[in-house]
C-alpha positions in Angstrom: -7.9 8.9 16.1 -6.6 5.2 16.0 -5.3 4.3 12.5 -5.8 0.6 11.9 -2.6 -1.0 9.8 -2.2 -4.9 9.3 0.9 -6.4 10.1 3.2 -8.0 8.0 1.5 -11.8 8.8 -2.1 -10.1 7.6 -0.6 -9.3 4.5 1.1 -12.4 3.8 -2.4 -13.6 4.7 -4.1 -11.7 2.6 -1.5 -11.9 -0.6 -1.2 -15.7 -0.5 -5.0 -16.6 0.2 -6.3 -17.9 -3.3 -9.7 -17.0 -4.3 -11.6 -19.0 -7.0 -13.9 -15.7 -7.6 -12.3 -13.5 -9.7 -14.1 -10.1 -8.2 -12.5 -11.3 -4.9 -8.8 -11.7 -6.8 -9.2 -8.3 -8.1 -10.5 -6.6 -4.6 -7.4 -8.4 -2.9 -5.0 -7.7 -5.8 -5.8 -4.0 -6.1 -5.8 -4.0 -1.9 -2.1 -5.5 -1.8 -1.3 -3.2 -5.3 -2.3 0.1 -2.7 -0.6 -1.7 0.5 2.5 -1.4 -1.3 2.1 1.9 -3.1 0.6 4.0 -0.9 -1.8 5.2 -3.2 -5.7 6.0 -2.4 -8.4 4.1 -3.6 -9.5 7.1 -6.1 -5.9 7.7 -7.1 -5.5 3.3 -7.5 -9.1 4.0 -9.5 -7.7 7.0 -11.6 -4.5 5.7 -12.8 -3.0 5.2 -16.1 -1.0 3.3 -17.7 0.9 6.1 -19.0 1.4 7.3 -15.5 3.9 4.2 -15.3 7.2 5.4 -16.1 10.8 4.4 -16.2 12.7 6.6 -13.9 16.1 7.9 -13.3 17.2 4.6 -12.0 15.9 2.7 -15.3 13.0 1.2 -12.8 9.5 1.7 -13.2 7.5 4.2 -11.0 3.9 5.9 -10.3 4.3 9.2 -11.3 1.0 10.8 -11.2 -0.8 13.7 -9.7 -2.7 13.1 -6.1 -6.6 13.4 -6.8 -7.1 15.3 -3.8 -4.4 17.5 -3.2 -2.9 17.5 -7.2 0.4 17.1 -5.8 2.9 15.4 -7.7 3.5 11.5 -5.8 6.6 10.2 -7.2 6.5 6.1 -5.9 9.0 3.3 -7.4 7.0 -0.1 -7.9 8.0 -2.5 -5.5 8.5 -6.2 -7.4 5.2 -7.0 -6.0 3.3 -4.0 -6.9 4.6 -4.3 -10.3 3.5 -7.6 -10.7 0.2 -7.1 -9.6 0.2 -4.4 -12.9 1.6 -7.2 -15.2 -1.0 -9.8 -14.3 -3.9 -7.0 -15.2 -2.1 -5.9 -18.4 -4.2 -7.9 -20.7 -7.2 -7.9 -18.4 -9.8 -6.8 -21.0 -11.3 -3.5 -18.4 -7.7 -2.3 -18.3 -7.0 -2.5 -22.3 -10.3 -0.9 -23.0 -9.9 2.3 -20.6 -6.3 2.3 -20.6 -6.3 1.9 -16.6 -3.7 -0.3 -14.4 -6.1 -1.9 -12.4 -9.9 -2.8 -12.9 -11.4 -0.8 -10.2 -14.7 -0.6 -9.4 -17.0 1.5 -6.8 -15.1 2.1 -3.8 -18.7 1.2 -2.1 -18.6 -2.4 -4.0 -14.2 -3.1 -3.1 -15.0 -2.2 0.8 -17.9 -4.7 0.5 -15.9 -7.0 -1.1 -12.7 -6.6 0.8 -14.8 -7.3 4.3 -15.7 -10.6 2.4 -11.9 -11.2 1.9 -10.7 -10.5 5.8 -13.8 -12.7 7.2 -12.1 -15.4 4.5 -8.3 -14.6 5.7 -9.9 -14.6 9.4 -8.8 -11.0 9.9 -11.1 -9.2 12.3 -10.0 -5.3 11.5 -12.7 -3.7 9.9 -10.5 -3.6 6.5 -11.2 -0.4 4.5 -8.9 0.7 1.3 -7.7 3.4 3.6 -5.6 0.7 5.4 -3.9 0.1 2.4 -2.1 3.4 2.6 -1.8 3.6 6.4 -0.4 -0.2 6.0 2.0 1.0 3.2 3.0 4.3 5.7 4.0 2.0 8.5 4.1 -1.5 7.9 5.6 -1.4 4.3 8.2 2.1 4.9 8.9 3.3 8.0 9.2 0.2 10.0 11.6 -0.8 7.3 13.8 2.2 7.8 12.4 4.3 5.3 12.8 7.9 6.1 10.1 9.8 7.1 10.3 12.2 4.5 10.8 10.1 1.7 7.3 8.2 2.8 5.8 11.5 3.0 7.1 12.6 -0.8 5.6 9.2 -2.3 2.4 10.0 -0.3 1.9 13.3 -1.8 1.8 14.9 1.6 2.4 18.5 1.0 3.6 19.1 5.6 5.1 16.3 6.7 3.0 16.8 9.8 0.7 14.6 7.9 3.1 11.8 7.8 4.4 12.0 11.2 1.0 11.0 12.2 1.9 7.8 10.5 5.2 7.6 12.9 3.4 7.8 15.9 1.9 4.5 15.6 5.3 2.7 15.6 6.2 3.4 19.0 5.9 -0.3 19.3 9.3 -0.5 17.0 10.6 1.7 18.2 10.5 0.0 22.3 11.2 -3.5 20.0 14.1 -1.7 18.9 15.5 -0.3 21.6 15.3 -3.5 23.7 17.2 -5.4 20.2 19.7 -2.7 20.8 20.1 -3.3 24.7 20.5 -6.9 24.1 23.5 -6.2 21.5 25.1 -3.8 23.9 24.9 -6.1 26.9 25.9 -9.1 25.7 29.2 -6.7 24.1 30.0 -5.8 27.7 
């Protein structure tokens, strides 16, 4: 099974694109929130604003259950991530049920996020799955996050899971290699 990501140019794309309908600034906004959390779109739907904490390092973080496995995902907010939370703080939906972000159907953000890739002139058939997968490669591991740290924040419980994820960046890894080659020619 092929797992779609975007690159990091989609989600500039997508993140920078502004949308005078506010359903389609909440669909990107909770689409870039998930791109750079990792979470799913019922665990983005589910969460809390008490489930935004200060950790150890005085930073805040996701520290919530997983809906579908209930195992604990531990995730610091990136600066965008947590600004995406601060813009929706006040947002009347989020005061009144205490949530981070107003989500609605999953059925009604897909719709809405194929609306916003046809707009950004993205032809992946975008999905709030891609989110995570995006956040998996694009956002971690091709940024030299290790593979078990990605897996922890995804609330993996076997890293086989996760190394799914890896296999996708063969690509670096060849873009890597030939980086390194370069370097150790030019040395010698």
């Amino acid at each position: 099974m092929v797992r779609v990501t975007l690159t990091p140019d989609e989600l500039q794309d997508i993140s920078h694109k502004e949308f005078a309908i506010e359903r389609l600034r909440i669909v990107r906004d909770t689409f870039i929130f998930c791109s750079y959390t990792g979470l799913s779109f019922i665990d983005v739907q589910e969460l809390t604003k008490s489930e935004i904490r200060k950790g150890l390092d005085g930073a805040s973080w996701i520290m919530k259950k997983r809906h579908k496995t209930a195992v604990a995902s531990h995730i610091p907010l990136l600066p965008i991530a947590e600004e995406i939370v601060n813009r929706y703080a006040d947002h009347p939906i989020c005061v009144n049920s205490d949530r981070v972000l107003p989500v609605s159907s999953n059925q009604k953000m897909n719709a809405y996020l194929k609306e916003i890739a046809d707009i950004c002139g993205i032809t992946k058939h975008l999905t709030f799955h891609i989110a995570r997968h995006t956040f998996a490669t694009t956002i971690t591991l091709s940024n030299g996050v290790p593979i078990e740290s990605v897996s922890k924040m995804l609330g993996h419980t076997n890293i086989k899971t996760t190394q799914h994820y890896a296999k996708i960046l063969d690509t670096k890894v060849g873009a890597d290699m030939s980086m390194l080659k370069n370097k150790l020619t030019s040395v010698g």
